[in-house]
C-alpha positions as CSV (number, residue, x, y, z in Angstrom):
1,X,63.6,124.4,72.6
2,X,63.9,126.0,76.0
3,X,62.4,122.5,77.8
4,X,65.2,120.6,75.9
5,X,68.3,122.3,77.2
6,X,66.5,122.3,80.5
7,X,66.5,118.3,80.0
8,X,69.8,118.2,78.8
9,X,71.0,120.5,81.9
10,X,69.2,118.2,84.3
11,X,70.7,114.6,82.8
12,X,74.1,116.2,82.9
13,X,73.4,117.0,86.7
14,X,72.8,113.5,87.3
15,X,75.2,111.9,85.6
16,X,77.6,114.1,87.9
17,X,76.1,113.4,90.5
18,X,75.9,109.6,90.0
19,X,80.0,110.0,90.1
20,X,80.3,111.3,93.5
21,X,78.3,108.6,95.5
22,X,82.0,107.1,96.5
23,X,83.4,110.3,97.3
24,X,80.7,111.4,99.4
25,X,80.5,108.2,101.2
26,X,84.6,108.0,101.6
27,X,84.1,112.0,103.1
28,X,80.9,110.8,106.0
29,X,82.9,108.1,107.0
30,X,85.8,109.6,107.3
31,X,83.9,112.5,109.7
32,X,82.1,109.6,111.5
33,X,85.7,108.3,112.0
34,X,87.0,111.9,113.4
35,X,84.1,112.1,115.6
36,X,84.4,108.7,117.2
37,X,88.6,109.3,117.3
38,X,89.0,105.9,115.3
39,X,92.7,107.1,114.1
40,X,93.1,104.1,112.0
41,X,90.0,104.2,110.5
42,X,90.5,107.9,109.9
43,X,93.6,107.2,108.2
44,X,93.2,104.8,105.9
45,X,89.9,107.0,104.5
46,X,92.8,109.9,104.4
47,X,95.1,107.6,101.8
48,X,92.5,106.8,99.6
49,X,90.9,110.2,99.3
50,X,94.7,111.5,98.9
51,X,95.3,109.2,96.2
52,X,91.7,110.1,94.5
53,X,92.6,113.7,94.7
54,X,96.1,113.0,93.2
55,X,95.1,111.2,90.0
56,X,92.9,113.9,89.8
57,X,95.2,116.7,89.9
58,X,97.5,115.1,88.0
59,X,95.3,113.9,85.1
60,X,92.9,116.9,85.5
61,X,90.0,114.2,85.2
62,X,87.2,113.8,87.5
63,X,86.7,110.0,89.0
64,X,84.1,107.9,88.6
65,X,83.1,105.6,91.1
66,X,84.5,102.6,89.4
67,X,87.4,104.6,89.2
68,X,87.8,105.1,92.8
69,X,87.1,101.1,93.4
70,X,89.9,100.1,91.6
71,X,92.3,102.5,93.5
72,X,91.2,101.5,96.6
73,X,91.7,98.1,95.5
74,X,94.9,98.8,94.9
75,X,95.2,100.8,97.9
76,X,94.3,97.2,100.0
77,X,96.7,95.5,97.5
78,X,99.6,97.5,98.5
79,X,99.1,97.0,102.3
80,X,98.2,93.3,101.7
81,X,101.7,93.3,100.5
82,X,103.2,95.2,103.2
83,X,102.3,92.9,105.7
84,X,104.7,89.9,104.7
85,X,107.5,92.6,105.1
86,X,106.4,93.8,108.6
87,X,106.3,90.2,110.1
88,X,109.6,89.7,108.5
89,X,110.8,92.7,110.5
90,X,108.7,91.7,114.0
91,X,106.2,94.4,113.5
92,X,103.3,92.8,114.9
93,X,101.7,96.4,116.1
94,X,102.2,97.3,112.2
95,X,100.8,94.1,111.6
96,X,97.7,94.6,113.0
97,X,97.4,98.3,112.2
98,X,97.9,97.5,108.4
99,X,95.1,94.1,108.7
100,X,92.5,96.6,110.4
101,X,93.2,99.4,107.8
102,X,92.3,96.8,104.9
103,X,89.1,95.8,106.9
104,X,88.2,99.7,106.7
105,X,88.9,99.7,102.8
106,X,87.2,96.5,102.0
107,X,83.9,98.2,103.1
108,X,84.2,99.6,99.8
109,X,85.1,96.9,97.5
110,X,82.3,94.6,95.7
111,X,82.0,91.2,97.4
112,X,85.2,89.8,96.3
113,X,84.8,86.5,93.9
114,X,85.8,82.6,95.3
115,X,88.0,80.9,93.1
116,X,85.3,78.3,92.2
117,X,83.6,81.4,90.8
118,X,86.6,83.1,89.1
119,X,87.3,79.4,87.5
120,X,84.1,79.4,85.8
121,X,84.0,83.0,84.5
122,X,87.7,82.4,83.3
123,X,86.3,79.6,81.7
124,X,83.8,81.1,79.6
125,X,86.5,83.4,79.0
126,X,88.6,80.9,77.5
127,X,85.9,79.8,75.1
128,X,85.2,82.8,73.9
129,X,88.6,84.0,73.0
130,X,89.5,80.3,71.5
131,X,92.2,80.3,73.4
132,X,94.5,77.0,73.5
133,X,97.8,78.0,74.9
134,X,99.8,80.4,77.2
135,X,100.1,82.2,74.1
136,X,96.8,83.5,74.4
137,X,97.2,84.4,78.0
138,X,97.1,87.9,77.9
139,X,94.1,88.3,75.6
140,X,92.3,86.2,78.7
141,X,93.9,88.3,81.4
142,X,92.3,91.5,79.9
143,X,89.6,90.1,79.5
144,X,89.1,88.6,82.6
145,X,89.8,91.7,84.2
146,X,87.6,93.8,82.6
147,X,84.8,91.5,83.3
148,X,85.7,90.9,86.9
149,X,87.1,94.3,88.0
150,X,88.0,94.9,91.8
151,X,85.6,91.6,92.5
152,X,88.6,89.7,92.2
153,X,92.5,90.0,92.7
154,X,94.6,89.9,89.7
155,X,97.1,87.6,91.9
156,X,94.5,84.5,91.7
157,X,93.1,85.0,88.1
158,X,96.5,84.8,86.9
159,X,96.5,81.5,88.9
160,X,93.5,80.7,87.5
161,X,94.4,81.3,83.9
162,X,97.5,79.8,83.8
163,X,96.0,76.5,85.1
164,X,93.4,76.1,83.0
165,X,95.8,76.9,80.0
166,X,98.7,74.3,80.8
């Protein structure tokens, strides 16, 4: 009886632990990127660490590291957007502040997917839900994105998707 809960104490640990690998890599590089004064580097670890800790406090949930992927994706996603605006505006020093930031995030993303490869998955996708027509879009959207996560950008498997269904 005793050894059990002693298990079950220990398997609990590690699962938590197993949680944090993200975290504690996002914290060493952010004091690797204090130590060598890399600002930008330093920053863009800030943002995503402050938007961790928000959902966080907000949700009172504790992020997994699949969790934090996906925020950081979204984290490049915004600043891949931002960077249209700033060229529109002659910002070239945001330009390339913003285009070295997402360099510093993408470190942390899985290997993102070609669209040869996201074709193919979507694909099988398609089989598998019968779908026929744009009608049945969304059920291949979800399920696209669950089975591709941050490894590919919603952006081009909506491409995808809607190509293969017209």
């Amino acid at each position: 009886m005793i050894i059990s809960k002693y298990i079950k104490k220990e398997r609990r640990f590690a699962i938590k632990s197993e949680k944090k690998i993200m975290k504690k890599r996002l914290l060493e590089d952010l004091k690797e990127a204090m130590k060598d004064k890399n600002e930008i580097k330093k920053n863009a670890i800030q943002m995503a660490r402050a938007g961790i800790l928000q959902i966080e406090k907000d949700k009172g949930i504790e992020l997994d590291d699949k969790q934090i992927i996906e925020l950081i994706a979204k984290e490049v996603k915004k600043r891949k957007d931002s960077i249209a605006d700033y060229e529109k505006g002659g910002r070239e020093d945001l330009v390339s502040q913003i285009k070295e930031e997402i360099s510093y995030l993408e470190v942390y993303l899985p290997k993102q997917l070609s669209k040869e490869e996201i074709t193919e998955i979507v694909k099988n996708i398609i089989k598998e839900t019968e779908a026929t027509s744009m009608k049945d879009m969304g059920k291949v959207m979800k399920s696209a994105k669950e089975k591709m996560g941050a490894s590919a950008d919603g952006k081009t498997i909506n491409e995808v998707v809607k190509e293969l269904l017209a």
